[in-house]
MMTF fields as JSON, N, C-alpha, C and O atoms, coordinates in Angstrom:
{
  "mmtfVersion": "1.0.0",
  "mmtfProducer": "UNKNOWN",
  "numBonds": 471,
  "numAtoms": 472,
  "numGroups": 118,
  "numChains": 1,
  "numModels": 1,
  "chainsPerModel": [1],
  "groupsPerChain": [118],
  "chainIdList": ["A"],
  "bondAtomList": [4, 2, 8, 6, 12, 10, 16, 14, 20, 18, 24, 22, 28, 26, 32, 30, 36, 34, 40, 38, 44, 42, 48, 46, 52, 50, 56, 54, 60, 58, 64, 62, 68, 66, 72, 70, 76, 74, 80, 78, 84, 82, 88, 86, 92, 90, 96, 94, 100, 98, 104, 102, 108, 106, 112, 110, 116, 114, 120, 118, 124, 122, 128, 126, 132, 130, 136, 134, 140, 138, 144, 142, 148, 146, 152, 150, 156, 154, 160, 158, 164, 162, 168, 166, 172, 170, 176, 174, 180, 178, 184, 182, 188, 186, 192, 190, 196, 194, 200, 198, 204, 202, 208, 206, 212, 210, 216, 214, 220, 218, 224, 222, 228, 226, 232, 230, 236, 234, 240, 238, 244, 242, 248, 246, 252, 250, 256, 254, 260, 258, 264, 262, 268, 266, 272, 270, 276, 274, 280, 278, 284, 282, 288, 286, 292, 290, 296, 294, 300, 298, 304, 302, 308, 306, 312, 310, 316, 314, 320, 318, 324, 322, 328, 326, 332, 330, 336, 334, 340, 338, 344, 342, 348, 346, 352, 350, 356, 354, 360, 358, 364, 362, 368, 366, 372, 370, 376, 374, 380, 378, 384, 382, 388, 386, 392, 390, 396, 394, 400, 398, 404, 402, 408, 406, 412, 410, 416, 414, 420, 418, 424, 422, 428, 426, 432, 430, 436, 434, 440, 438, 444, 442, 448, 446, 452, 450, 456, 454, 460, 458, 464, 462, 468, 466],
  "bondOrderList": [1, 1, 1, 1, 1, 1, 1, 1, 1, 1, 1, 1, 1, 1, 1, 1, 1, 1, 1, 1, 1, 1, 1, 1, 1, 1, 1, 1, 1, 1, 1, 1, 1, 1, 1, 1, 1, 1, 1, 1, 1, 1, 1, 1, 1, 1, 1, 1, 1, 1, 1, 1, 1, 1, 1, 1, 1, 1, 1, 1, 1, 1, 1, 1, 1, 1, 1, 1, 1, 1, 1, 1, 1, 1, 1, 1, 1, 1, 1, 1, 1, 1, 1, 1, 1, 1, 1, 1, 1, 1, 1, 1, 1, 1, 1, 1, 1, 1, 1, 1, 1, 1, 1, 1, 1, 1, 1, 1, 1, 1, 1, 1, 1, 1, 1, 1, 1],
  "groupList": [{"groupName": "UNK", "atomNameList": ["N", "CA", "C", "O"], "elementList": ["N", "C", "C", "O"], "formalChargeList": [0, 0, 0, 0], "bondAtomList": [1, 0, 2, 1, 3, 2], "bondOrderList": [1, 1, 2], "singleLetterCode": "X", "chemCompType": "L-PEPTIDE LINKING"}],
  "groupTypeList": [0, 0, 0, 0, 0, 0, 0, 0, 0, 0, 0, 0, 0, 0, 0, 0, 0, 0, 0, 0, 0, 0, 0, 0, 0, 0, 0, 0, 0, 0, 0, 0, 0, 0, 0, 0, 0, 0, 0, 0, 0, 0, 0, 0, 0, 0, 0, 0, 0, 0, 0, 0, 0, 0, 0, 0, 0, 0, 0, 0, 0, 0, 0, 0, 0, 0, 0, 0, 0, 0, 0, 0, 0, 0, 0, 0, 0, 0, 0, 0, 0, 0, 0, 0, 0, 0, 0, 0, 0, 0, 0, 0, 0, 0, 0, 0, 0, 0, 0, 0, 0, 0, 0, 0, 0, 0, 0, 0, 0, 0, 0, 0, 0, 0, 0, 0, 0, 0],
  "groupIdList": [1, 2, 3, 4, 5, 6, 7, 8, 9, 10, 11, 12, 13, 14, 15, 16, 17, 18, 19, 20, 21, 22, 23, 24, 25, 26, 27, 28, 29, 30, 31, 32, 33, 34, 35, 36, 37, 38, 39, 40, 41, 42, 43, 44, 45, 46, 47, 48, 49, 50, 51, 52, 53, 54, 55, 56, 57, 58, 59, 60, 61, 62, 63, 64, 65, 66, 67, 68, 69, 70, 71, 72, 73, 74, 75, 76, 77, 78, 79, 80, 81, 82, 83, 84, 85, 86, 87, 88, 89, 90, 91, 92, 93, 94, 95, 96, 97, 98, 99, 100, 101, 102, 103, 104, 105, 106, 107, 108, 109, 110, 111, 112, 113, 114, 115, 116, 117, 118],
  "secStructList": [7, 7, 2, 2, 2, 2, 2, 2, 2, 2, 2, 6, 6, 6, 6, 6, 6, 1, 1, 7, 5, 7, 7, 5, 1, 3, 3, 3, 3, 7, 1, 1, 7, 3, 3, 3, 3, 7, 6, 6, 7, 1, 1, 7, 7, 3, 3, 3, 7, 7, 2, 2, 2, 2, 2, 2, 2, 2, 2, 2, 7, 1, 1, 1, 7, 7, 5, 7, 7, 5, 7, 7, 3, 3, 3, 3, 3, 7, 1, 7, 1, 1, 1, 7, 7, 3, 3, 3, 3, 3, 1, 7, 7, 1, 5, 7, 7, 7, 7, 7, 6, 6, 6, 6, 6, 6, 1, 7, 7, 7, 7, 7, 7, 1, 1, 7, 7, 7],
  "xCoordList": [27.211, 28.6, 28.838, 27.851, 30.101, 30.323, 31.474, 32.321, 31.234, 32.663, 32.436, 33.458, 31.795, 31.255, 32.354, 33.231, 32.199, 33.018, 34.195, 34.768, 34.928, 36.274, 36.662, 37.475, 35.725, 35.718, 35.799, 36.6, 35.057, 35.027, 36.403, 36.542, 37.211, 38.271, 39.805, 40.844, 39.684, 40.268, 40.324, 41.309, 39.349, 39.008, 39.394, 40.313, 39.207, 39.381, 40.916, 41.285, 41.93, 43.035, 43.874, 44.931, 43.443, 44.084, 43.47, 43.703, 42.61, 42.975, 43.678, 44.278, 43.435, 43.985, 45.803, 46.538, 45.926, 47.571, 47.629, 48.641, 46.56, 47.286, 45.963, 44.97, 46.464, 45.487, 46.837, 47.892, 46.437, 47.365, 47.933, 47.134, 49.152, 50.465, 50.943, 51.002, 51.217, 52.274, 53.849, 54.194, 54.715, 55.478, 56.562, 56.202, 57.868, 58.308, 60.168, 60.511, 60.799, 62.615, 63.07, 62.723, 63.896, 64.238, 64.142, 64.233, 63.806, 63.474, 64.734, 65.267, 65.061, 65.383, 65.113, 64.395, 65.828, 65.239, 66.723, 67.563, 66.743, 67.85, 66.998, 66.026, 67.625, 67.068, 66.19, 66.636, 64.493, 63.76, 62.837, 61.608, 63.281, 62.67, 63.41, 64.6, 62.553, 62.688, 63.026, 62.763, 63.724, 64.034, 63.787, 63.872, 63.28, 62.798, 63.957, 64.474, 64.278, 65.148, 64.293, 64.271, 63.541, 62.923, 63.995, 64.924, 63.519, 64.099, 64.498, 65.627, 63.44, 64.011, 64.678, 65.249, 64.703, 65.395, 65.973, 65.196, 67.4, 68.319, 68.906, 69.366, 68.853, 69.356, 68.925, 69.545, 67.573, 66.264, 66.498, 66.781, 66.335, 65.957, 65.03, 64.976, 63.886, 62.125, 62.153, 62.356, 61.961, 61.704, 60.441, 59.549, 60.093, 58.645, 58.724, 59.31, 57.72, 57.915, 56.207, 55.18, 56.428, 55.589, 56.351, 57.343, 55.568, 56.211, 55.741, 56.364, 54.548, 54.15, 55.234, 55.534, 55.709, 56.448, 57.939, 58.633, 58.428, 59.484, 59.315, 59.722, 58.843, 58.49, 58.574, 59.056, 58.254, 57.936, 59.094, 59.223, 60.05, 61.434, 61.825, 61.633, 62.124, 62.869, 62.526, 63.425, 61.393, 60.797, 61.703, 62.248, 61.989, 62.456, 63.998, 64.712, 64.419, 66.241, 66.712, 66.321, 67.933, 69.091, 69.848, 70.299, 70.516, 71.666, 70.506, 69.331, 71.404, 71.113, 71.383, 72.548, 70.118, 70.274, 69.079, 68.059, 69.07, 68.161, 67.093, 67.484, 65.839, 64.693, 64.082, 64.115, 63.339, 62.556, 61.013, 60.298, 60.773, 58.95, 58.349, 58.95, 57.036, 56.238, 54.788, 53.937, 54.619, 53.745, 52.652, 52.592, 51.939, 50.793, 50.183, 49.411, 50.526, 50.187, 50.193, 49.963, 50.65, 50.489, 51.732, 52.111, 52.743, 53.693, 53.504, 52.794, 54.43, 54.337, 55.759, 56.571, 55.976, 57.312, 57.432, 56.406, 58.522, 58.814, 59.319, 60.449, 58.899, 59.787, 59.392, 58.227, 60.339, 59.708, 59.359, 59.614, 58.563, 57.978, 59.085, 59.076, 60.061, 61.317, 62.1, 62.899, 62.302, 62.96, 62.569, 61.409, 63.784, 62.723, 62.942, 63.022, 63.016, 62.928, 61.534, 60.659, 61.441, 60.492, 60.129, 60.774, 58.601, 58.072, 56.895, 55.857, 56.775, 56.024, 54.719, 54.935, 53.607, 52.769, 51.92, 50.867, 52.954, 52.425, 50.741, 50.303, 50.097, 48.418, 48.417, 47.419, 49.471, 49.461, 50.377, 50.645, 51.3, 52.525, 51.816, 50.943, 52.248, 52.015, 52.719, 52.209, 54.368, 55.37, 56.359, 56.809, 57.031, 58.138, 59.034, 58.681, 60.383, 61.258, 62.408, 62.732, 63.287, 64.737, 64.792, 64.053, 65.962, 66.185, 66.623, 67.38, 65.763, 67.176, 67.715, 67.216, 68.807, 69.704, 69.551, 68.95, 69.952, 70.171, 68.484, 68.045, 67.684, 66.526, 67.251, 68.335, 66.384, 66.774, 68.317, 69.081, 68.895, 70.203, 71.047, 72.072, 70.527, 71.335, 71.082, 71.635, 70.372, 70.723, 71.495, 71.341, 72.216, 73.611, 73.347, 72.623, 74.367, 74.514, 74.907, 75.536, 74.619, 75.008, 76.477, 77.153, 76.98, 78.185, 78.724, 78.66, 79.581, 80.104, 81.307, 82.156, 80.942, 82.073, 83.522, 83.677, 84.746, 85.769, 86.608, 87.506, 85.96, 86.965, 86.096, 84.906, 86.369, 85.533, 85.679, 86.585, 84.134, 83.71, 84.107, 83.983, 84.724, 85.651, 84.1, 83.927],
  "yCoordList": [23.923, 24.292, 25.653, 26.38, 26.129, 26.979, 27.947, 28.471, 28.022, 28.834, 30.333, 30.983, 30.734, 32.211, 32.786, 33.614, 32.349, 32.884, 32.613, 33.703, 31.817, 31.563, 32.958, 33.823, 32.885, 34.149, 35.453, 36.355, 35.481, 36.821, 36.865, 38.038, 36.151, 36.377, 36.283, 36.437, 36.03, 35.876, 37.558, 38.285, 37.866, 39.356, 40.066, 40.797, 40.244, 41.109, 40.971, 41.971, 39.867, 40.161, 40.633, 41.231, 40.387, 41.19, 42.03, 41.774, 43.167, 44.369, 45.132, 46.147, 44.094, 44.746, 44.989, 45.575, 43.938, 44.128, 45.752, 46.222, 46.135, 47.406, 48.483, 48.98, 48.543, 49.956, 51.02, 50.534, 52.775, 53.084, 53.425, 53.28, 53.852, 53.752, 55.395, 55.992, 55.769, 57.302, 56.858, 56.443, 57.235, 57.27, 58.421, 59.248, 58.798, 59.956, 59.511, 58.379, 60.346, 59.859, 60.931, 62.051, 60.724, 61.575, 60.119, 58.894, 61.619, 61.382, 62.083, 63.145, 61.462, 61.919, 61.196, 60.199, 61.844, 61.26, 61.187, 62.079, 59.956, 59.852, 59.598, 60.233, 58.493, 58.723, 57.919, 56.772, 58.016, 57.632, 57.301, 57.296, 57.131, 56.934, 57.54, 57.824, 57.624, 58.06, 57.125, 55.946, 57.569, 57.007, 57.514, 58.733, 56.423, 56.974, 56.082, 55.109, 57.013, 55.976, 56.326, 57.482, 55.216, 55.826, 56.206, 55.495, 57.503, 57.648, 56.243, 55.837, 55.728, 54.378, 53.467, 52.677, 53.445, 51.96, 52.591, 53.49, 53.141, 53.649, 53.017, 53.652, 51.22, 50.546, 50.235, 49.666, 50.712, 50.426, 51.481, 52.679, 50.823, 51.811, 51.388, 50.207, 52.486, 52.134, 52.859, 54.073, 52.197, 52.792, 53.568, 52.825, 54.4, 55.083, 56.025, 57.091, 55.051, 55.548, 56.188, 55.601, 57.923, 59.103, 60.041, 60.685, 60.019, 61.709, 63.171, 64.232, 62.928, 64.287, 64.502, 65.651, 63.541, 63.596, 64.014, 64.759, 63.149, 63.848, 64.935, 65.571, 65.628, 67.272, 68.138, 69.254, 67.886, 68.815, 68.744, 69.547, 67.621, 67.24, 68.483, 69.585, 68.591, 68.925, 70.78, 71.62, 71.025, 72.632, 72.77, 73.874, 72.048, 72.549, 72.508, 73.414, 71.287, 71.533, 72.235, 72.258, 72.895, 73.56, 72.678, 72.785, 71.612, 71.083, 69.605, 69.634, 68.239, 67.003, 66.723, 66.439, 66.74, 66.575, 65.716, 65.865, 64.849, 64.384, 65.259, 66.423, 65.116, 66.448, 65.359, 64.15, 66.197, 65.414, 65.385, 66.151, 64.476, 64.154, 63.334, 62.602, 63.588, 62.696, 62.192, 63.024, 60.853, 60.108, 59.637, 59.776, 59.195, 58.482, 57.878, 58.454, 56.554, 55.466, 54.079, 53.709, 53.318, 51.637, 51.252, 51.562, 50.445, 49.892, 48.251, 47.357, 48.271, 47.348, 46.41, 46.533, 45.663, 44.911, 45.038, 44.851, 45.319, 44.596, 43.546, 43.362, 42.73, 41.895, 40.468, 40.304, 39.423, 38.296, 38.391, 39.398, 37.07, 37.213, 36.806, 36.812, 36.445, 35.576, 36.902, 36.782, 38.296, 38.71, 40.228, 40.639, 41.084, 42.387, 43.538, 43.277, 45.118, 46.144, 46.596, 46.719, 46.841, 47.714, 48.714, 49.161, 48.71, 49.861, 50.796, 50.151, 51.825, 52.564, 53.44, 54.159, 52.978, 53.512, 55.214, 55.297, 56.382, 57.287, 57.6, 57.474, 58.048, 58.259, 59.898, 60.506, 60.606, 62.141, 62.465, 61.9, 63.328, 63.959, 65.031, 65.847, 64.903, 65.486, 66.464, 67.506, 66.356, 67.259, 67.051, 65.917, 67.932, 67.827, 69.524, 70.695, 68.827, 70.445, 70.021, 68.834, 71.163, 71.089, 70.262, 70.707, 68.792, 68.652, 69.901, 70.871, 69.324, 70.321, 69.576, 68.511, 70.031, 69.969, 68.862, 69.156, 68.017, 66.307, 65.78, 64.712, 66.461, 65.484, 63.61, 63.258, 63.117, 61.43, 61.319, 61.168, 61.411, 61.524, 60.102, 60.293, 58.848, 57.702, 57.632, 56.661, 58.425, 57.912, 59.325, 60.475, 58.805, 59.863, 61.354, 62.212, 61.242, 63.318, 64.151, 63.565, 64.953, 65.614, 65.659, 65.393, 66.179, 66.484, 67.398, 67.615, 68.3, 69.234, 69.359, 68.565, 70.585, 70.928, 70.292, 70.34, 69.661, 69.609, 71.039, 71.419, 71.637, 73.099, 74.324, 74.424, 74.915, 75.803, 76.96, 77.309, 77.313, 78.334, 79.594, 79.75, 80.717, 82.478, 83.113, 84.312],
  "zCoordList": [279.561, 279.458, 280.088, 280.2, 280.546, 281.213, 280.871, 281.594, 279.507, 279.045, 279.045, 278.823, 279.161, 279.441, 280.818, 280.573, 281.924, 283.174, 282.426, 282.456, 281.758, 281.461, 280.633, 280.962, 279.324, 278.214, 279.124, 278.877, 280.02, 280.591, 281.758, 282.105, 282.298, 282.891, 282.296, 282.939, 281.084, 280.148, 279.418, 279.544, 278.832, 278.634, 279.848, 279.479, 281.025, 281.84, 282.385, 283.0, 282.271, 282.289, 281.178, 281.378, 280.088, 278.794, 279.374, 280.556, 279.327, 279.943, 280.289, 279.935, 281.551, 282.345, 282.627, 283.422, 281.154, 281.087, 279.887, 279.366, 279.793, 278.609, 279.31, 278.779, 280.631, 281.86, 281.089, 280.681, 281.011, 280.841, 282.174, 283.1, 282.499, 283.361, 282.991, 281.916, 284.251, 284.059, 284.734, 285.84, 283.228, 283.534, 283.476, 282.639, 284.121, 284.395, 283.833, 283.49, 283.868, 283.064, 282.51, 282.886, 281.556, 280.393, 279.501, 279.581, 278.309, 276.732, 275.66, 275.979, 274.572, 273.64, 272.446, 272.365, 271.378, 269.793, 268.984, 268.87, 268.522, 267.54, 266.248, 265.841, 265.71, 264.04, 263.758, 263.776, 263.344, 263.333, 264.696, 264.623, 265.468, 267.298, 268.672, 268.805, 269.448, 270.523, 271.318, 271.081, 272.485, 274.181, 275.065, 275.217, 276.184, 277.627, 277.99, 277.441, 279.551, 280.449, 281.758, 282.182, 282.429, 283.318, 284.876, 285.26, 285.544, 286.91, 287.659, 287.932, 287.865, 288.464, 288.085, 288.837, 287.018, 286.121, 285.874, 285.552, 285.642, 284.858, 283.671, 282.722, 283.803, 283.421, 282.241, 281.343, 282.249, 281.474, 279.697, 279.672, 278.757, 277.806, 277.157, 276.815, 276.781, 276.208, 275.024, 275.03, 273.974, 272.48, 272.407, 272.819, 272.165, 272.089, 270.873, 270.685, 269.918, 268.458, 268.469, 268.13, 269.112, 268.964, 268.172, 268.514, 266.738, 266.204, 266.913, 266.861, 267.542, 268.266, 269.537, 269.864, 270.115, 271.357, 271.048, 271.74, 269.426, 268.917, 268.758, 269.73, 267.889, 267.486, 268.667, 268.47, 269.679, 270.713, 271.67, 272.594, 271.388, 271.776, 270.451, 270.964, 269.51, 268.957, 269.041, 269.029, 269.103, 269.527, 270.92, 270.934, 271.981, 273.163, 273.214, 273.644, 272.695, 272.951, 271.603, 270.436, 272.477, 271.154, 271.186, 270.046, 271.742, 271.789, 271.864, 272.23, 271.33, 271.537, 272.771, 273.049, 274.061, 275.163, 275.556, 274.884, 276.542, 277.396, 277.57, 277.672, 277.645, 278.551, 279.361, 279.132, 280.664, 281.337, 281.568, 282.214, 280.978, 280.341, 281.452, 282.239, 281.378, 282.235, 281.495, 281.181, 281.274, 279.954, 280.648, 281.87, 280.13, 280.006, 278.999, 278.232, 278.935, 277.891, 278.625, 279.777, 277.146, 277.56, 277.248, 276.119, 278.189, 278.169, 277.663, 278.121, 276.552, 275.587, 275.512, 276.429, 274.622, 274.251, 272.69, 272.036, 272.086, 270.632, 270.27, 270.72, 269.586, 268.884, 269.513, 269.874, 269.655, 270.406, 271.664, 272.325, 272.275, 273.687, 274.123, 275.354, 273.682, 274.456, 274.451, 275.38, 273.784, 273.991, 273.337, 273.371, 272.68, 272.2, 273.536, 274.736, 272.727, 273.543, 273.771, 272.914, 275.128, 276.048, 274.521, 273.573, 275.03, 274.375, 274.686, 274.832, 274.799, 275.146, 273.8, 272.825, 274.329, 273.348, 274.131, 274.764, 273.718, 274.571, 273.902, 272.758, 275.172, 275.257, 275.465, 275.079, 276.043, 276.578, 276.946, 278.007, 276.541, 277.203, 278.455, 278.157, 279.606, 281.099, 281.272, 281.684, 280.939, 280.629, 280.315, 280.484, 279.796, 278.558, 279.001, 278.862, 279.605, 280.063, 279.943, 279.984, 279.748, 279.976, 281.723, 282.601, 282.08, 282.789, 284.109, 284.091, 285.144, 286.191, 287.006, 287.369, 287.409, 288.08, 289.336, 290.369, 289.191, 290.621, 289.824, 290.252, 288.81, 288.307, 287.667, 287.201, 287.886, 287.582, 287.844, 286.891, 289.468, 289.485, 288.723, 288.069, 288.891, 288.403, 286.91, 286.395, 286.047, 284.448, 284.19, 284.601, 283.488, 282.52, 282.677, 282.171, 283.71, 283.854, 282.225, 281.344, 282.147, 281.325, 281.463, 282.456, 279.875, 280.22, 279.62, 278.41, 280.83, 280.798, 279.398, 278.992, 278.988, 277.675, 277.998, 279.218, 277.301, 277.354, 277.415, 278.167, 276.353, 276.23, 277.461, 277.166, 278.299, 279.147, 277.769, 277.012, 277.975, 277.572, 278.298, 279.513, 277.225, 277.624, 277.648, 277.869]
}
């Protein structure tokens, strides 16, 4: 019998579906979890339930704002295979800063005060 080559290509594509991946966006944290929207996907929103990645979100902004992080982990799914949000299992924050200026131009510009500041 010959199930050995099967077992072993079988193993080596699970793998190779959870290699970790760097990914780059803005991050923020509402209540209980975090969001990535990556640069490219704008369209895209990734749950990434890290309390170290929150905390260090919450040490850098004064105001509830977007920052722009760059990860390294394993990109995951929740919920059913039929359906369910993107999820990110971070492995290492790379970096974590106040956005600047034209960074990830197509996901949500900041926005400017209604009342101008005297």
């Amino acid at each position: 019998m010959m199930r050995y080559p099967s077992i072993l290509l079988l193993s080596t594509a699970l793998a190779a579906c959870h290699q970790p991946i760097e990914i780059r966006g803005l991050y923020m944290t509402g209540v209980g979890q975090g969001w990535f929207f990556p640069c490219n996907d704008p369209k895209t929103v990734v749950v990434v339930p890290d309390s170290t990645l929150a905390a260090r979100y919450q040490q850098t902004v004064t105001v509830h704002e977007p920052i722009f992080v760059r990860l390294r982990g394993v990109a995951g799914h929740e919920g059913s295979i039929y359906g369910g949000q993107r999820s990110f299992q971070v492995q290492q924050i790379l970096e974590l800063r106040p956005r600047a200026a034209g960074e990830c131009p197509a996901v949500a510009q900041p926005v400017t005060p209604v009342v101008p500041s005297t």
